[in-house]
C-alpha positions in Angstrom: -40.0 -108.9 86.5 -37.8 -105.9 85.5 -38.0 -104.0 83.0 -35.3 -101.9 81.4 -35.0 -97.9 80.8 -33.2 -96.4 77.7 -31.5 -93.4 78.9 -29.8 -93.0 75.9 -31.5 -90.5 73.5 -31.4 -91.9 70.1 -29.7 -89.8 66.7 -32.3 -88.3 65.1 -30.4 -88.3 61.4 -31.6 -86.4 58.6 -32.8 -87.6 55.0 -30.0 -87.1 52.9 -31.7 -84.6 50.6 -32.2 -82.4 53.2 -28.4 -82.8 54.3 -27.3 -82.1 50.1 -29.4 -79.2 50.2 -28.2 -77.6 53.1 -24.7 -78.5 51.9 -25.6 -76.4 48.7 -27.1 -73.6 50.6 -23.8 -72.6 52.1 -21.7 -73.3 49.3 -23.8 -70.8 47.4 -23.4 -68.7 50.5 -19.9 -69.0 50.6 -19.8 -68.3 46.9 -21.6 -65.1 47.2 -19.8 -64.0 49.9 -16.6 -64.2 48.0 -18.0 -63.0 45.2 -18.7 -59.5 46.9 -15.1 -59.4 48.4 -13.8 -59.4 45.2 -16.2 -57.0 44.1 -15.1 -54.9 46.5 -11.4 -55.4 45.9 -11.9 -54.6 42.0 -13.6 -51.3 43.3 -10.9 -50.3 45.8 -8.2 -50.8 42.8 -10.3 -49.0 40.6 -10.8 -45.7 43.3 -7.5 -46.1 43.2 -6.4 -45.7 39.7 -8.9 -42.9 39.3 -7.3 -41.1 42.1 -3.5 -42.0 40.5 -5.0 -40.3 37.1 -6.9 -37.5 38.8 -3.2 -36.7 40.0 -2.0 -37.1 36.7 -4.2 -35.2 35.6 -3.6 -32.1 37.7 0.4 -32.5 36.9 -0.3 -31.7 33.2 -2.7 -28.8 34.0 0.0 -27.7 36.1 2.5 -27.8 33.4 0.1 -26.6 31.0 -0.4 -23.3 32.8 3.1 -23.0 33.8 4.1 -23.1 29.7 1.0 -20.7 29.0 2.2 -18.1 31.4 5.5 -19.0 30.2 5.0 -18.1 26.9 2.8 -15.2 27.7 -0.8 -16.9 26.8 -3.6 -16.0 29.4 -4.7 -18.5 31.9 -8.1 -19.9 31.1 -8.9 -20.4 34.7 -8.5 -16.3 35.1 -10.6 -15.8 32.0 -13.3 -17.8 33.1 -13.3 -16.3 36.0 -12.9 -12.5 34.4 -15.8 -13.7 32.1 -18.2 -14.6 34.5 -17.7 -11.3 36.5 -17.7 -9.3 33.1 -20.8 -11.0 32.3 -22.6 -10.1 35.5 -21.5 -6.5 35.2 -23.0 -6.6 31.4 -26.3 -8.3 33.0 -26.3 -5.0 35.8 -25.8 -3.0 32.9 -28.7 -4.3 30.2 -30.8 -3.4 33.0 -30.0 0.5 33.2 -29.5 0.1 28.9 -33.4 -1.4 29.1 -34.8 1.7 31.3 -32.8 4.2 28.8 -34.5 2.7 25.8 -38.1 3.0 27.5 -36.7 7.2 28.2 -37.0 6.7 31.8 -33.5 9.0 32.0 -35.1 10.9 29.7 -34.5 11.2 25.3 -31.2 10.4 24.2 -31.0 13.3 22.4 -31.3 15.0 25.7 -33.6 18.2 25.5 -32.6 20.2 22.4 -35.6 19.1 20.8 -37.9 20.7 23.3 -36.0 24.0 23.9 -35.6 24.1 19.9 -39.7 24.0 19.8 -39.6 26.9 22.2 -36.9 29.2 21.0 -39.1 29.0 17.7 -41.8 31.0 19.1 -42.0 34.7 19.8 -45.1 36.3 21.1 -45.1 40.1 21.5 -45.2 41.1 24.9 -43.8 37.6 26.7 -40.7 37.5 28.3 -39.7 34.0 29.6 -37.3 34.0 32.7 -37.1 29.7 33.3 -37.5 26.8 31.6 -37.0 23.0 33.8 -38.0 20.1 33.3 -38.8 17.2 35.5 -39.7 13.3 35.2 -36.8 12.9 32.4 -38.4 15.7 30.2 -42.1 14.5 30.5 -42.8 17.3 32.5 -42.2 21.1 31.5 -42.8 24.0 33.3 -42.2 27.8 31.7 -42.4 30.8 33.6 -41.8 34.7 33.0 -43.5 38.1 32.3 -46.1 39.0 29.9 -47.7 42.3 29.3 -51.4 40.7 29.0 -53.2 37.7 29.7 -54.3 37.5 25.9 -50.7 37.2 24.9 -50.2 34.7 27.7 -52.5 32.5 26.4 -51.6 32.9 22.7 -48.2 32.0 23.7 -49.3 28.8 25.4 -51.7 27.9 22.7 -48.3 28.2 20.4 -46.5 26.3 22.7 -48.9 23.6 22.5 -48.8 23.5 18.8 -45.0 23.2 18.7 -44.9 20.9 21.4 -46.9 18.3 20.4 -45.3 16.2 18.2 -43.2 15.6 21.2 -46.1 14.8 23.3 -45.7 17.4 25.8 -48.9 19.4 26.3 -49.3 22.1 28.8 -52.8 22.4 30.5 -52.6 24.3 33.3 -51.4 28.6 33.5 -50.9 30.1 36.7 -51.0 34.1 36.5 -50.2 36.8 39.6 -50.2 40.9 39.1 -46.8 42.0 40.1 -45.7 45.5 40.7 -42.2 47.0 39.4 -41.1 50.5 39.8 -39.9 52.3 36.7 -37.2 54.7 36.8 -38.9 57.1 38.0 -39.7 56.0 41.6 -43.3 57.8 41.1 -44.4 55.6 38.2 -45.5 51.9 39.5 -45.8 49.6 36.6 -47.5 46.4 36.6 -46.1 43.2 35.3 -47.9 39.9 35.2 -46.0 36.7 35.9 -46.7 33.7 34.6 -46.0 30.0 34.7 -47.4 27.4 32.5 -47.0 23.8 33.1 
């Protein structure tokens, strides 16, 4: 008896519908695939007309600005750019313009109000020697000689009156005995000096 062995492997074939369906798997793959190339070959003409009418572009702003100057027109590029820098000097400047309107450089008018209100007033016996002012004419001090302390402190109660539709008040009086010789070396006068502020 003998039997025989089928070395052979057999074909495994398959179904046809698996076979059509494969078939359209790559055709629709090949399909895509082309489809992108010529996407990308409609993209590379279209950089490059953009970049052929970018340079056409920059021809005619070049001749532009070589007729402008020609005929003696401004550039616009040098205004913008003399705008811009005009416009950050004006910002710079609204800032110092904002702290003169709130008087923090003092009253526009400077001080002539101030010394008007105090060349108005005459008290017998006071002799002023300085007036200053500090804080941008917020602060005023007054010093000199008087003769008494009574006509000191009518003369600041004065001040005060003058003063104050300016809103300047003086509160505080500082008072010292000084000695002076008279013309005769023998006589010692006293003088008091004051300072109000």
């Amino acid at each position: 008896m003998s039997q025989q062995i089928n070395l052979l492997a057999k074909k495994e074939t398959l179904p046809a519908a698996t076979r059509l369906s494969g078939y359209g798997l790559l055709i629709l793959l090949a399909a895509l695939v082309a489809i992108g190339i010529g996407n990308q070959l409609d993209l590379a003409a279209a950089q490059a007309e953009s970049r052929s009418q970018e340079q056409i572009l920059q021809a005619v702003k070049t001749e532009l600005r070589a007729k402008r100057l020609a005929a003696g027109l401004p550039d616009a590029e040098s205004d913008a750019i003399a705008t811009a820098a005009l416009q950050t000097k004006l910002k710079q400047k609204a800032g110092l313009q904002d702290l003169a309107q709130k008087g923090e450089f003092g009253k526009p008018g400077g001080h002539s109000a101030v010394m008007t209100a105090i060349a108005t007033i005459s008290e017998p016996g006071v002799w002023l020697r300085e007036i200053s002012t500090q804080q941008a004419g917020k602060k005023l001090t007054l010093s000199g000689y008087a003769l008494s302390g009574d006509a000191v402190t009518r003369y600041l109660n004065q001040l005060n009156q003058a003063l104050k539709p300016l809103n300047i008040v003086l509160t505080s009086a500082d008072l010292a005995i000084e000695e002076t010789a008279s013309e005769n070396a023998k006589q010692k006068q006293l003088a008091l000096q004051f300072k109000l502020y």
